[in-house]
N, CA, C and O of each residue as an XYZ file, in Angstrom:
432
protein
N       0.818     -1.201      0.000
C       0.000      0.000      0.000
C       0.856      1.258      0.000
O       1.921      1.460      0.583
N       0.199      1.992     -0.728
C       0.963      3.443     -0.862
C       0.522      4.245      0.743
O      -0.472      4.154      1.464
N       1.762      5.007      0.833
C       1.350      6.157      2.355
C       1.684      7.050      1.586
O       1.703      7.139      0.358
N       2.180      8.283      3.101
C       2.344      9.527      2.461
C       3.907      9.164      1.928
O       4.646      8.198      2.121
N       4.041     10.431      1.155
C       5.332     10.401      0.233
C       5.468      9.678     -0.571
O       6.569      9.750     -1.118
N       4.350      8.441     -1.188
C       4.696      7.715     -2.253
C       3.455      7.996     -3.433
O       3.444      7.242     -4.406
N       2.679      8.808     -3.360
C       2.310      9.520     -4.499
C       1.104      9.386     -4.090
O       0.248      9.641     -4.937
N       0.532      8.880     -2.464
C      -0.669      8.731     -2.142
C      -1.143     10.221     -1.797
O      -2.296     10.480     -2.141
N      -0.501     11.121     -1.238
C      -1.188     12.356     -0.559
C      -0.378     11.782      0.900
O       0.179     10.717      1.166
N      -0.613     13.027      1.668
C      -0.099     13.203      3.356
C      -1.293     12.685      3.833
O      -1.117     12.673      5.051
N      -2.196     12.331      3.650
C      -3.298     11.663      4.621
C      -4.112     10.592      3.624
O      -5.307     10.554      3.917
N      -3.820      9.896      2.746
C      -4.364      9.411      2.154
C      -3.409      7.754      1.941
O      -2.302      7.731      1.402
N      -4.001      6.688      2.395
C      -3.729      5.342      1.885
C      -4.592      4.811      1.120
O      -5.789      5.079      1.015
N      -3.585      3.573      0.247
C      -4.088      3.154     -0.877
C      -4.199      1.599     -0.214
O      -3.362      0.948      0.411
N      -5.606      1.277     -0.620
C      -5.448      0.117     -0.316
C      -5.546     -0.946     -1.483
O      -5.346     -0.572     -2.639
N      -5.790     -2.008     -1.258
C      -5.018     -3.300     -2.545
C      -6.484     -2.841     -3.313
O      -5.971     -2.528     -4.388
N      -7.612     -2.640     -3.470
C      -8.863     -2.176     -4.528
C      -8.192     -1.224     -5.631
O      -8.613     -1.200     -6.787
N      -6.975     -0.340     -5.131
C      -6.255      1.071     -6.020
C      -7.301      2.045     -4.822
O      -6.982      3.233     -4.786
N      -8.058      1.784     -4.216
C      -8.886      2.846     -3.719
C      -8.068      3.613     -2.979
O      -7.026      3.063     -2.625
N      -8.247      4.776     -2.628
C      -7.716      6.009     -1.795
C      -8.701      5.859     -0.461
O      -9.926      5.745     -0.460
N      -7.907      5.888      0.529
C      -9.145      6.537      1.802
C      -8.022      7.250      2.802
O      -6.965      6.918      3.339
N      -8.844      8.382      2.737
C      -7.785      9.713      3.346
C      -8.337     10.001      4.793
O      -9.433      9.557      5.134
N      -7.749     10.566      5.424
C      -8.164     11.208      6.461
C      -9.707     11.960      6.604
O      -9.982     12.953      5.931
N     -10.597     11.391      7.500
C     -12.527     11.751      7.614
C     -13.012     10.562      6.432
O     -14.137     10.465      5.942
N     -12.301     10.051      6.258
C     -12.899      8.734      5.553
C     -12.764      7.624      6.180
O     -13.089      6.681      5.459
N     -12.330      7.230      7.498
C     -12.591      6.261      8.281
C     -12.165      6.565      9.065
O     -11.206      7.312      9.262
N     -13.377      5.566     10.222
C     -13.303      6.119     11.713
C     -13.389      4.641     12.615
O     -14.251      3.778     12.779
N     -12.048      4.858     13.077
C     -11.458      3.709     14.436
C     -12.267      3.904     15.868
O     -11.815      4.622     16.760
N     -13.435      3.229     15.977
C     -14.182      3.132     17.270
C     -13.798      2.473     18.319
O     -14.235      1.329     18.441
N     -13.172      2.842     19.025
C     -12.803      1.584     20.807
C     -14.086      1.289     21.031
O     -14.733      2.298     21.309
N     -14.770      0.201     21.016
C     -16.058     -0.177     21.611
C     -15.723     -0.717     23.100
O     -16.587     -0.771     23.975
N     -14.363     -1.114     23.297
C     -13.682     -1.763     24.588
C     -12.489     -2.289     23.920
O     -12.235     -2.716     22.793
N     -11.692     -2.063     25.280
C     -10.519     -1.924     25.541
C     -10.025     -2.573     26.864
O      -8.873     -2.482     27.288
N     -11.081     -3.259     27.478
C     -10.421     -3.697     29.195
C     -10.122     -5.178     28.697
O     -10.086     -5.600     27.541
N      -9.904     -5.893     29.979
C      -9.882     -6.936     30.328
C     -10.675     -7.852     30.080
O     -11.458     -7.641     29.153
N     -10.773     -9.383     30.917
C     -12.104     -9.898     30.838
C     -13.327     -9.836     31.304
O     -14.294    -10.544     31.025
N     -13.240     -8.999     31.991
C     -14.688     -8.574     32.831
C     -15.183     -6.887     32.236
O     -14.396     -6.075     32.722
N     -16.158     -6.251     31.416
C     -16.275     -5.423     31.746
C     -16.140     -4.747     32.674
O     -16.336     -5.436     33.675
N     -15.782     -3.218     33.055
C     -16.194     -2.664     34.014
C     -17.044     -1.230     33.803
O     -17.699     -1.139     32.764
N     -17.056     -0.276     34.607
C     -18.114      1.111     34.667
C     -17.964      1.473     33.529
O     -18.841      1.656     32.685
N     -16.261      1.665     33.380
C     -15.887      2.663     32.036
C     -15.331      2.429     31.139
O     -15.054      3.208     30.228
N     -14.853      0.430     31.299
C     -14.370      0.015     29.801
C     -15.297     -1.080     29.433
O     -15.809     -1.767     30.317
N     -15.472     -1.224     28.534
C     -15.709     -2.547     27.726
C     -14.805     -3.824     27.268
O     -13.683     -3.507     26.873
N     -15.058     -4.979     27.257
C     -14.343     -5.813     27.451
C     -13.764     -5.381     25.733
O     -13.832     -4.206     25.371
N     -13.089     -6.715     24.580
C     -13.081     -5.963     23.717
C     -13.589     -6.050     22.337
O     -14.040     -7.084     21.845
N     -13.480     -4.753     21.650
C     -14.251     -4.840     20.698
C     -13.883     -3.390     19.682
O     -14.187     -2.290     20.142
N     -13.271     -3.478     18.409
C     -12.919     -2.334     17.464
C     -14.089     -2.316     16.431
O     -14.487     -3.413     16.039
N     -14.676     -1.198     15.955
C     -15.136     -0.436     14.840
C     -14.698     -0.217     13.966
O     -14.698      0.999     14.155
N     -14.201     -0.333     12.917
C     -13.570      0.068     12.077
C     -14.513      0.449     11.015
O     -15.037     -0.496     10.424
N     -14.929      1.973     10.548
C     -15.886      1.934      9.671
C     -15.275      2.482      8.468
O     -14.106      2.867      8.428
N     -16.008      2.508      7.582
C     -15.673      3.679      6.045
C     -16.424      4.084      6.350
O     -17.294      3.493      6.989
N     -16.450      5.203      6.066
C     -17.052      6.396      6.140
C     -18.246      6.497      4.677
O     -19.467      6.544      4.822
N     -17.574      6.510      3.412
C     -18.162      6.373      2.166
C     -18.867      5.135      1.931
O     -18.745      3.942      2.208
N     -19.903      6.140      1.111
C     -21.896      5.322      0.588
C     -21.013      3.837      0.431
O     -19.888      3.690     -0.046
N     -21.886      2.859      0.973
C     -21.700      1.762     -0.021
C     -20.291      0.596      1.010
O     -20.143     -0.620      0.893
N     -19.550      1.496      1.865
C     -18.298      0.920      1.705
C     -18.387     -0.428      3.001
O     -17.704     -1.450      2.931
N     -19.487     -0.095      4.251
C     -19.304     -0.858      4.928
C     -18.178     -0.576      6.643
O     -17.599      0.505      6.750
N     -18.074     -1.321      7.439
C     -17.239     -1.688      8.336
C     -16.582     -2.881      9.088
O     -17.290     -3.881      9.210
N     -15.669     -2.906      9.467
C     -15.232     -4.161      9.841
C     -14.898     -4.152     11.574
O     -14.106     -3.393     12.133
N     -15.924     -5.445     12.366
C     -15.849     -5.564     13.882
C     -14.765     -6.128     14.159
O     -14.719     -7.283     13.737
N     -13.777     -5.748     14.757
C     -12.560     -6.798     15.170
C     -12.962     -7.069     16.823
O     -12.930     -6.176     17.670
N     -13.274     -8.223     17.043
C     -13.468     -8.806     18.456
C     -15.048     -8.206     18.518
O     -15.485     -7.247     17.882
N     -15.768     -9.061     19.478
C     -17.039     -8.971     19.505
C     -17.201     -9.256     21.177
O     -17.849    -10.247     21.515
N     -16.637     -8.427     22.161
C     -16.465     -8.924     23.359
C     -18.359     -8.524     24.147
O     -19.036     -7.640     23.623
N     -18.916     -9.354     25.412
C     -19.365     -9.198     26.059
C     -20.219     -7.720     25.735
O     -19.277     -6.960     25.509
N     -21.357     -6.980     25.604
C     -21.599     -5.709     25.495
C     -21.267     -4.897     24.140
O     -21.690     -3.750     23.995
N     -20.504     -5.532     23.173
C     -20.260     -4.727     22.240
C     -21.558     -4.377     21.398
O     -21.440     -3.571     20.475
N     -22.589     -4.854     21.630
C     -23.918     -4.289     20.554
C     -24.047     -3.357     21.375
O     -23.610     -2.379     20.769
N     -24.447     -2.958     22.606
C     -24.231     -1.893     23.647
C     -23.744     -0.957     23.293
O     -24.287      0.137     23.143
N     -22.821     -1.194     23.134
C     -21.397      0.122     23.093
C     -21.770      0.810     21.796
O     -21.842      2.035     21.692
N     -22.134     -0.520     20.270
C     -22.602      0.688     19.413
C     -23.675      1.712     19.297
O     -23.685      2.783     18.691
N     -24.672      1.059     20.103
C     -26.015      1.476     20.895
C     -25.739      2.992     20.890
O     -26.109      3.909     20.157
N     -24.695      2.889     22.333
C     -24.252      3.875     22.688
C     -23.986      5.107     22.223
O     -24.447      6.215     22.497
N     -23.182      4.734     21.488
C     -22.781      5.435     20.195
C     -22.726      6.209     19.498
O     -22.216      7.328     19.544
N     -23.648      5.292     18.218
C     -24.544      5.944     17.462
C     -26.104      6.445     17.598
O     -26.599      7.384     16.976
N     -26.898      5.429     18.753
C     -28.402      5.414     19.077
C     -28.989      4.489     17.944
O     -28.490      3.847     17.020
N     -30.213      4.693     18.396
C     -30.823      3.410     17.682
C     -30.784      2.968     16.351
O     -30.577      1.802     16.014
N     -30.935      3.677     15.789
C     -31.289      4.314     14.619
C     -29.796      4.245     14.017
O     -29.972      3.186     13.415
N     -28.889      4.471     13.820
C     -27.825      4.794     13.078
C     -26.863      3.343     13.490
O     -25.977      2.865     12.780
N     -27.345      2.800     14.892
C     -26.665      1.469     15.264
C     -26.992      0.731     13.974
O     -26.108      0.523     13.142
N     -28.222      0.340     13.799
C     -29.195     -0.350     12.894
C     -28.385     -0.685     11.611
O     -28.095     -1.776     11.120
N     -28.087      0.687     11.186
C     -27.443      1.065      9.999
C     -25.970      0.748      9.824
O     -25.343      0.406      8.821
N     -25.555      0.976     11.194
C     -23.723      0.413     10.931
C     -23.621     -1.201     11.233
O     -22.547     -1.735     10.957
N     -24.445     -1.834     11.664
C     -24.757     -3.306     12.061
C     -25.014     -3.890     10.173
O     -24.397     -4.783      9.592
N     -26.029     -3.074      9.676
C     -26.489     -3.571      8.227
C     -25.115     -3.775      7.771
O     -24.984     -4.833      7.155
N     -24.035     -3.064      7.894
C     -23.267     -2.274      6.586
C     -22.164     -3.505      6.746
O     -21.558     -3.906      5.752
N     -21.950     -4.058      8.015
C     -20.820     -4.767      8.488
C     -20.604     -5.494      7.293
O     -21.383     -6.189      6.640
N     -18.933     -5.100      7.051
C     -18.689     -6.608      5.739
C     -17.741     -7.588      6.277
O     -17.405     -8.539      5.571
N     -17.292     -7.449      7.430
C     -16.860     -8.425      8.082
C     -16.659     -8.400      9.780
O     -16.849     -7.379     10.442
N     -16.225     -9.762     10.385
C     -16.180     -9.684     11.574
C     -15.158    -10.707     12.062
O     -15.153    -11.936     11.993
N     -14.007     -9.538     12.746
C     -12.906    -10.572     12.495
C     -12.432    -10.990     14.328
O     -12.120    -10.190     15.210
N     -12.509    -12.095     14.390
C     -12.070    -12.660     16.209
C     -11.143    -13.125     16.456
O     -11.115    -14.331     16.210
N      -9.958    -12.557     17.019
C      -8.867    -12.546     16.917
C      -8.214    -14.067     17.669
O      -7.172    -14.600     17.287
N      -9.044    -14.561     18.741
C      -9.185    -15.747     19.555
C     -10.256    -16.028     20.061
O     -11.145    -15.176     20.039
N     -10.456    -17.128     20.581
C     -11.646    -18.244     20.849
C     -11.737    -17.588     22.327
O     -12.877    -17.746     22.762
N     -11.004    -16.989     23.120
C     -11.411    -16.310     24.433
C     -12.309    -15.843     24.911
O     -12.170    -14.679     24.535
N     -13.692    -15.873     25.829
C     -14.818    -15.492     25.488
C     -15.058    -13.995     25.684
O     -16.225    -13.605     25.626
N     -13.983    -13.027     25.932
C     -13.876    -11.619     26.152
C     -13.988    -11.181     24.281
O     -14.159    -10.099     23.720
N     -13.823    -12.401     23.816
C     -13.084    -11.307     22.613
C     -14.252    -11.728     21.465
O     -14.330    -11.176     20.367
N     -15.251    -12.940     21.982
C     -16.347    -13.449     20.957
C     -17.603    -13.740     21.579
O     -18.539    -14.239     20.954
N     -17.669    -13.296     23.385
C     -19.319    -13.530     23.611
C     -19.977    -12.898     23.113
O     -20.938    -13.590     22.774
N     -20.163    -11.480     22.674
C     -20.924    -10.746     22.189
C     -21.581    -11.030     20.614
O     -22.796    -10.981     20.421
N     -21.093    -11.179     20.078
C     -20.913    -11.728     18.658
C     -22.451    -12.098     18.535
O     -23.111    -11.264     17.914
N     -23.096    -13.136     18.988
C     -24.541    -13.469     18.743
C     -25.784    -12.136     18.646
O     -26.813    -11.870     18.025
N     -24.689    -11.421     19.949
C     -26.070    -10.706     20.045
C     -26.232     -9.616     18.901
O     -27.242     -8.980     18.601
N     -24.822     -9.571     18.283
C     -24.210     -8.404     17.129
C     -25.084     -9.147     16.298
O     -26.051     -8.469     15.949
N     -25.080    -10.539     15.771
C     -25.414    -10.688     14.400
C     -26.662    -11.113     14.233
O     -27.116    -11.262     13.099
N     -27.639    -11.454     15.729
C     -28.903    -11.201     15.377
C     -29.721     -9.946     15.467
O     -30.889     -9.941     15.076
C-alpha cells in the first residue's frame, strides 16, 4: 500500500482495490478496551472500524461481552441499525470469550 510520500497524498492510503481513503474517511471506534470482565468505564473488547463512504461498509474486530451496547451507545438506535447492516466483516482474533461472547447478540 501506498502512504504519504509515495504519491498517495499526506493523509491518504491506498489500499489493494487502487482505492484512496484519506483522512474523515474512516473512523477507528474503541467499543472496549479492558480486560475480561467489563467494568463502569471500559468494555471488554471490541474495534469499529468503519468507512465512512456510501456503499463501503465496516469491519468488527473482536465482539467482546456488550459490544452491541457500546454501538447502541454510540450511534443510538437508529444509526446502530445502519452500521450493524453495513458490516462486511467480523474478524475474532481468539476463541477467548472476552473477545467473541458478544458476537450473537451483534449478528442477530
Amino acid at each position: 500500500p501506498k502512504g504519504a510520500g509515495e504519491g498517495g497524498g499526506e493523509d491518504a492510503v491506498m489500499g489493494e482495490d487502487g482505492q484512496q481513503a484519506g483522512r474523515g474517511e474512516m473512523e477507528v471506534v474503541m467499543l472496549g478496551t479492558a480486560a475480561s470482565v467489563p467494568g463502569k468505564y471500559r468494555n471488554v473488547s471490541g474495534i469499529l472500524v468503519n468507512h465512512l463512504a456510501e456503499g463501503k461498509g465496516g469491519i468488527l474486530l473482536d465482539a467482546g461481552e456488550g459490544t452491541l451496547g457500546q454501538i447502541h451507545a454510540r450511534y443510538g438506535p437508529e444509526k446502530a441499525r445502519e452500521v450493524l447492516e453495513s458490516l462486511r466483516c467480523v474478524w475474532i482474533s481468539h476463541m477467548h470469550a472476552d473477545h467473541h461472547i458478544g458476537l450473537l447478540r451483534v449478528l442477530s
